[in-house]
N, C-alpha and C positions, 0 to 999 in steps of 0.2 A: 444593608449599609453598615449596619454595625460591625458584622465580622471582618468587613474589607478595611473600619477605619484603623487597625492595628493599637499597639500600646499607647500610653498616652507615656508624657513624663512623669508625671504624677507616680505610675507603676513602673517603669523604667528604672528611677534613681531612689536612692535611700534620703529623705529631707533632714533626717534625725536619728541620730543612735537611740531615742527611746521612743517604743511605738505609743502613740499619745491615740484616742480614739476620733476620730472622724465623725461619726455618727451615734447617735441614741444605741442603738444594737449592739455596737462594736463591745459596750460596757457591760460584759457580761459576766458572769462569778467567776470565771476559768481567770479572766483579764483582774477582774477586782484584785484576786489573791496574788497571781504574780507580781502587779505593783504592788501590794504590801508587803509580798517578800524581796521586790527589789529594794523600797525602804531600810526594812530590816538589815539587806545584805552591805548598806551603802560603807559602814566602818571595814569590813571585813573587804569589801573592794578598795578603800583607802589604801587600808592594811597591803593588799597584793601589787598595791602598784607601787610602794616605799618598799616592798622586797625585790620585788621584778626590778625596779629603777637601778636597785644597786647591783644585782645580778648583771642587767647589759651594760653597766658603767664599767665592771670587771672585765665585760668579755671585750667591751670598749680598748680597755687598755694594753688587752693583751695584740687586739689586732694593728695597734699605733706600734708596738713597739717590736712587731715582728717586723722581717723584713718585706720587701715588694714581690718578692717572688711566692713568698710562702700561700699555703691557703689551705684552713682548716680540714684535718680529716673528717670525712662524711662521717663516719660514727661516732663523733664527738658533736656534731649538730643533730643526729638524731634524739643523744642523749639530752640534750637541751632544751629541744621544741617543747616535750607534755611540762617541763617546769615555767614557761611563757605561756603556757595553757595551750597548746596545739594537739588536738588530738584526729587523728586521720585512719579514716574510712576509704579504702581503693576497692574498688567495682568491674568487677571481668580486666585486671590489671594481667599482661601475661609478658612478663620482658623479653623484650627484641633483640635479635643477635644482627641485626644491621641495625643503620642510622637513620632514625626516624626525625622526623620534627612532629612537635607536640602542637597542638593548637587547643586552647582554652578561653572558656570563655572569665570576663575579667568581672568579679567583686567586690575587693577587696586589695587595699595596699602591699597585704601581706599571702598575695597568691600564691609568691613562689614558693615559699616555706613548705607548705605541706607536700610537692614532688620531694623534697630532700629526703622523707622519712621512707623514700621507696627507692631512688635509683639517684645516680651521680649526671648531671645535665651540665648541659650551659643556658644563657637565657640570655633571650634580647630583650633592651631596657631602653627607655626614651632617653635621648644623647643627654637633652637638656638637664633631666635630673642626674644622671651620670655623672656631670661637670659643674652642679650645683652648689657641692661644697665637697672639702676635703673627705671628710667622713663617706662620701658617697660611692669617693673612686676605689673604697677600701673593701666595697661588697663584694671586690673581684676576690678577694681573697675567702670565704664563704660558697660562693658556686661563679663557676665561668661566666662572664658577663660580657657581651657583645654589644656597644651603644649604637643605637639605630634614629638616624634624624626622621620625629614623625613627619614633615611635611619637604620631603624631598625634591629636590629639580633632577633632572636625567645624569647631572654630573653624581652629586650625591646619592643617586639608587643604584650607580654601576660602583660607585665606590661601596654602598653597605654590602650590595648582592657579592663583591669579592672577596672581602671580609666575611661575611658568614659564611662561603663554600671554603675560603680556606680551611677557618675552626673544624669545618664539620668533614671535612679530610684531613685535617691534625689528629683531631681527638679522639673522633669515632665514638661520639655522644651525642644521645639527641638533643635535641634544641628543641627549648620551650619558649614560647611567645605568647604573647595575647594579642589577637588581631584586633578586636574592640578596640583596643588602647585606653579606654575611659572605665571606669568600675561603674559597674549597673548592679540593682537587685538582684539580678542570674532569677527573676522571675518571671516576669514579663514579657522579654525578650531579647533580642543582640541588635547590637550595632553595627555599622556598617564596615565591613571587614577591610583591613589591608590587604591584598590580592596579592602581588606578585610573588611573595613567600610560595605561593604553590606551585611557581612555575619552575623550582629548584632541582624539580626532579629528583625528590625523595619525597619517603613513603610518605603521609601526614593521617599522622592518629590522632582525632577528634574527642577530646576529654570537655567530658559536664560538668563544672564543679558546682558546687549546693557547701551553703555556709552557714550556718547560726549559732545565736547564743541558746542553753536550753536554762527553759524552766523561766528566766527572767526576761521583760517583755525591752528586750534591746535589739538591736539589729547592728553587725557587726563592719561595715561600709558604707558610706557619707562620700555626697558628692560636693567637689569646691571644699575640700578641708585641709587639713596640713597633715602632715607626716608625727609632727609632734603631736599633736590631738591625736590622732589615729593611734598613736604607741600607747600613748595614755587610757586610752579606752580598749588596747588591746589587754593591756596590764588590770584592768577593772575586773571584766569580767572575769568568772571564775574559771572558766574555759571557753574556747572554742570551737565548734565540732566542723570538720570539713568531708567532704566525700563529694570523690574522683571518682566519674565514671568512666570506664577507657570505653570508644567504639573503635574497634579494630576492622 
């Protein structure tokens, strides 16, 4: 019975960026010392988020005051990621000379960031936060962004499905999604997929990502949080470690 009842949400979602102990065991020397060293580290996390903050307030400016067509060279966002603390790990990664779509599973706010440090994509993004505020529609200039209504009627899924086959006969890049749509721990297990994405008739290469913080007892995705929290706790930590598995 046990192995049929599947995940629970308890192991499904993150409740908290700092892992707190559950039970008597969980408190054990390994766990003692890295809370103490997250203690110790709390100034020097201060510290990195009053430097991080002005850093994207700069790159902030510079994307308002470009114009609507423009959008950042890839190699000036790869330079960027390890100082926002991104550092990425890719696993049997072998690039494609056709047009794939990526599918990944979702942890984290900040998924799409770690494909930039390897190939030039576009990505589907929930319309809603697309259209959320000014700042949002400005990601298009960063990586290709394609808005997609998550809970579509037959009118709006023949409008997205023509909209992405255009892009991906324009550009001739893959396209990365998260079918989840919701961030889970990437431990436990996935959610229940958006399906018609496969029936596009391209290739789809199945990536595992794996995310943590190391050494300090935090966890790097929160469910029901904001975007601002999120950046704020992205800026804390001292880094972030990610690793991309491709199955091809």
């Amino acid at each position: 019975r046990d192995l049929m009842a599947g995940p629970t949400l308890e192991s499904l979602f993150n409740a908290g960026h700092i892992i707190w102990p559950t039970q008597p065991s969980d408190i054990t020397l390994r766990y003692i010392v890295s809370f103490l060293a997250l203690l110790a580290y709390i100034p020097i996390g201060l510290y990195l988020i009053f430097l991080r903050s002005c850093m994207l307030i700069a790159l902030l400016f510079v994307i308002l005051i470009t114009p609507p067509s423009f959008t950042f060279p890839p190699f000036i966002m790869r330079l960027l990621l390890p100082l926002f603390g991104f550092f990425v790990t890719a696993k049997n990664y072998v690039p494609s000379t056709s047009t794939t779509i990526i599918a990944c599973n979702h942890c984290t706010t900040f998924d799409v960031f770690p494909f930039m440090k390897l190939f030039n994509f576009d990505v589907l993004i929930d319309k809603g936060f697309f259209e959320s505020s000014f700042l949002a529609t400005q990601f298009k200039k960063i990586v290709g962004a394609i808005p997609l209504i998550r809970k579509p009627n037959e009118k709006d899924r023949a409008t997205d499905r023509e909209a992405i086959l255009s892009q991906l006969s324009r550009d001739h890049r893959p396209l990365l999604f998260f079918p989840e749509g919701w961030d889970t721990s990437g431990k436990a297990g996935l959610l229940q997929y958006q399906k018609y994405l496969f029936s596009l008739g391209f290739k789809i290469v199945p990536v595992a990502l794996e995310v943590h913080v190391p050494v300090l007892p935090l966890v790097p995705g929160m469910l029901g949080t904001s975007v601002l929290k999120e950046v704020l706790w992205l800026f804390f930590y001292p880094c972030t470690m990610w690793t991309l598995t491709f199955h091809d």
